[in-house]
DRENKOLLUM-227974 format. One record per residue (C-alpha): residue number from 1; residue in three letters; x, y, z. Coordinates in Angstrom, 2 decimals. Each point is the difference from the previous one (the first is absolute). Layout:
+-----+------+---------+---------+---------+
!  nr ! rest !      px !      py !      pz !
+-----+------+---------+---------+---------+
! NUM !  ALA !       X !       Y !       Z !
...
+-----+------+---------+---------+---------+
// end
This chain:
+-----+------+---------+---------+---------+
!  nr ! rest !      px !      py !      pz !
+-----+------+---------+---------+---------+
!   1 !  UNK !   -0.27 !    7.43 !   -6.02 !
!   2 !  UNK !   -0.60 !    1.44 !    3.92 !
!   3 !  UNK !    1.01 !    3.56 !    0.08 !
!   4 !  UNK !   -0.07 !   -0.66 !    3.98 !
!   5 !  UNK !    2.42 !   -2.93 !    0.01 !
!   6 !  UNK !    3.60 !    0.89 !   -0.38 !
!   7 !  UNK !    2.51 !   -2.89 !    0.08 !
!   8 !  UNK !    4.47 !    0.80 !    0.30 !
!   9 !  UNK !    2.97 !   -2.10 !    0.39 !
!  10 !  UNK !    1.94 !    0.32 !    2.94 !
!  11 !  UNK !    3.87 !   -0.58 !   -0.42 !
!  12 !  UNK !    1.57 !   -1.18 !    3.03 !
!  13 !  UNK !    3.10 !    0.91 !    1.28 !
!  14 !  UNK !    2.96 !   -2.51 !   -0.77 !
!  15 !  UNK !    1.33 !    0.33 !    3.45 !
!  16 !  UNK !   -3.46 !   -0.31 !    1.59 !
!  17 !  UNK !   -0.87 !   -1.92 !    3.33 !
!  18 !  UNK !   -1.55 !   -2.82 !   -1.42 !
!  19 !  UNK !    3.06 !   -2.37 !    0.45 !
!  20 !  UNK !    2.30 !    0.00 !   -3.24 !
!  21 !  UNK !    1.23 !    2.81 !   -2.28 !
!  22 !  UNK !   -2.42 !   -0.35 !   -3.25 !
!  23 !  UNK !    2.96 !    0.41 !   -2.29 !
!  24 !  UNK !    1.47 !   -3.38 !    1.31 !
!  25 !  UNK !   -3.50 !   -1.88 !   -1.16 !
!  26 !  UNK !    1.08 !   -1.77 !   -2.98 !
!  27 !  UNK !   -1.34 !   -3.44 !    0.76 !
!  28 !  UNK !   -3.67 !   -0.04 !   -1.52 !
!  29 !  UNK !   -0.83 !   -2.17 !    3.21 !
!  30 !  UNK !    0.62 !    2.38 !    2.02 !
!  31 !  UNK !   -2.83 !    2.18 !   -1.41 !
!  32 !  UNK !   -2.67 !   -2.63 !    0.43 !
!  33 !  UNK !    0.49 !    0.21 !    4.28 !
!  34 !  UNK !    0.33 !    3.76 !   -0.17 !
!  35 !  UNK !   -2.04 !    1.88 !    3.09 !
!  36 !  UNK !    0.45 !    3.24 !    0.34 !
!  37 !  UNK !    0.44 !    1.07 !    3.78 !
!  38 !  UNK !   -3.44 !   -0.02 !    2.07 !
!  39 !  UNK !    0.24 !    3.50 !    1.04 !
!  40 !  UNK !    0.07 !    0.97 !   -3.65 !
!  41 !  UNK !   -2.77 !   -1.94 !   -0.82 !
!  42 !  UNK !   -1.78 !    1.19 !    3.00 !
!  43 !  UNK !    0.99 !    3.69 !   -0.87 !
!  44 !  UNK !   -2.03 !   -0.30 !   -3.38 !
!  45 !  UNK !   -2.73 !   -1.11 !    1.28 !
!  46 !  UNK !   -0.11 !    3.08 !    2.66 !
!  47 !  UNK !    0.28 !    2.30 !   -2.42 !
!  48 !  UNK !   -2.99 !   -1.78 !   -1.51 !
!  49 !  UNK !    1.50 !   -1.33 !   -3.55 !
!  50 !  UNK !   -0.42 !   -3.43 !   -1.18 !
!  51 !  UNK !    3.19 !   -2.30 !   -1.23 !
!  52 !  UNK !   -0.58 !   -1.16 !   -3.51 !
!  53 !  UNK !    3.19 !   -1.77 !   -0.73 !
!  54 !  UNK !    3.58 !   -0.68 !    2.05 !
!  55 !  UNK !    3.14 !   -0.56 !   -1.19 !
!  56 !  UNK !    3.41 !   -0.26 !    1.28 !
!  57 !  UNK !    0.27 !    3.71 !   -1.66 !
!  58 !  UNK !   -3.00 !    1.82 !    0.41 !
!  59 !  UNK !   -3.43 !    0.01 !    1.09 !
!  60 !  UNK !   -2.97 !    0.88 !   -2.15 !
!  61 !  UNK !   -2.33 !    1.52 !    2.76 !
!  62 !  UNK !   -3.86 !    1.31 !   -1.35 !
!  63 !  UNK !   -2.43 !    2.28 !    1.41 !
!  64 !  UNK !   -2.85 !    3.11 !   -0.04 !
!  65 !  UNK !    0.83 !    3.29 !   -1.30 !
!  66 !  UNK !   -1.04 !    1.37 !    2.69 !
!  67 !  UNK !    3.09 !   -2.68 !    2.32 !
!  68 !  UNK !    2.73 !    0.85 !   -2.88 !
!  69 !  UNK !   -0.90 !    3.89 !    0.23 !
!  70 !  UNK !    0.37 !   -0.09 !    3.70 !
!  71 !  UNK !    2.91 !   -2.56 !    0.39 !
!  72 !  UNK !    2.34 !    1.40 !   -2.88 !
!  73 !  UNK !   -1.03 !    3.58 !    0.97 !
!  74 !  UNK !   -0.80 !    0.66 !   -4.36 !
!  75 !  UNK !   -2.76 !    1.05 !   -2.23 !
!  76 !  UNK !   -0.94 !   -2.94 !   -2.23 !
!  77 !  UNK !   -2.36 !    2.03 !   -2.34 !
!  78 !  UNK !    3.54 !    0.94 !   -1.35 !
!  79 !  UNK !    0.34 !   -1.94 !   -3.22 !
!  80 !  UNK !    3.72 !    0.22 !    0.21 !
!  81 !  UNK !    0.78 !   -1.85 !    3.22 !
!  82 !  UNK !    0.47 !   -3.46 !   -1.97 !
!  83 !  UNK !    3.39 !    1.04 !   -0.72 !
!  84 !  UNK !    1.13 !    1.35 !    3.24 !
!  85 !  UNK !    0.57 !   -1.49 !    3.36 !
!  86 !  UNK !   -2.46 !    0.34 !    3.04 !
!  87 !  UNK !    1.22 !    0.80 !    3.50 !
!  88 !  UNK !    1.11 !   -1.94 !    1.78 !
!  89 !  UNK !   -1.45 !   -0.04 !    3.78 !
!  90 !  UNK !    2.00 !   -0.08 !    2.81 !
!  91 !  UNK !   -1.63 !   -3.45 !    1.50 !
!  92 !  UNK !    1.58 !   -1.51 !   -3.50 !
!  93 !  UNK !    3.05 !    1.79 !   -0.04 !
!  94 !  UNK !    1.97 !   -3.06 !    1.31 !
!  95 !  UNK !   -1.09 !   -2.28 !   -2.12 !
!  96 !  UNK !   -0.77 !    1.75 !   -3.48 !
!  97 !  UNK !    2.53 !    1.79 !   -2.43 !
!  98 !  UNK !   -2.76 !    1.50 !   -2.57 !
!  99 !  UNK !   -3.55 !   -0.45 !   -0.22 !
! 100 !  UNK !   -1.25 !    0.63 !   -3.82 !
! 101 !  UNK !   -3.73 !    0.46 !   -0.90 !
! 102 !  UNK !   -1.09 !   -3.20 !   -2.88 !
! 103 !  UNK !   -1.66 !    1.49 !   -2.57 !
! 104 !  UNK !   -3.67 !   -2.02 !   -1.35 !
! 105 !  UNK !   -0.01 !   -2.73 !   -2.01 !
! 106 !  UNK !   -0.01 !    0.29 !   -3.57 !
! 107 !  UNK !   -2.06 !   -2.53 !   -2.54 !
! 108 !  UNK !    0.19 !   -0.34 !   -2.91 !
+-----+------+---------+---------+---------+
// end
């Protein structure tokens, strides 16, 4: 495991710019030609985080302790972060609803 590489899910907001309300996506077809909105996807990358996975609900974005400290404005040698939510920063504000650090990987 990297103790400098945090990953989080990003929820997005239901009512969100990228075309139609996420609640009304019940067709599994319509998951396979979601893309997010470019400015959202261009925001990440600004802000220097990497986009691991999309879905029509959320966004798993990755990236450096040092990017996650600065970005979501926390102290990640706090072991109990997993369970709370991370700031959210005003460039994602439109688009995101929560933003929750993923804990590591467990194998067994």
């Amino acid at each position: 495991m990297n103790k400098n590489w945090f990953e989080a899910e990003a929820l997005l907001k239901k009512s969100s710019p990228q075309g139609k309300g996420v609640d009304k996506m019940e067709d599994t077809n319509l998951q396979r030609h979601f893309q997010p909105p470019q400015k959202l996807l261009n925001i990440l990358k600004d802000l220097n985080l990497q986009i691991v996975a999309l879905s029509p609900y959320s966004i798993s974005i990755a990236g450096s302790k040092e990017v996650f400290e600065k970005v979501f404005k926390v102290n990640l040698d706090i072991k109990e972060l997993v369970e709370k939510s991370l700031s959210i920063p005003s460039e994602l504000a439109e688009f995101v609803d929560e933003i929750h650090l993923q804990s590591p990987p467990t194998y067994f």
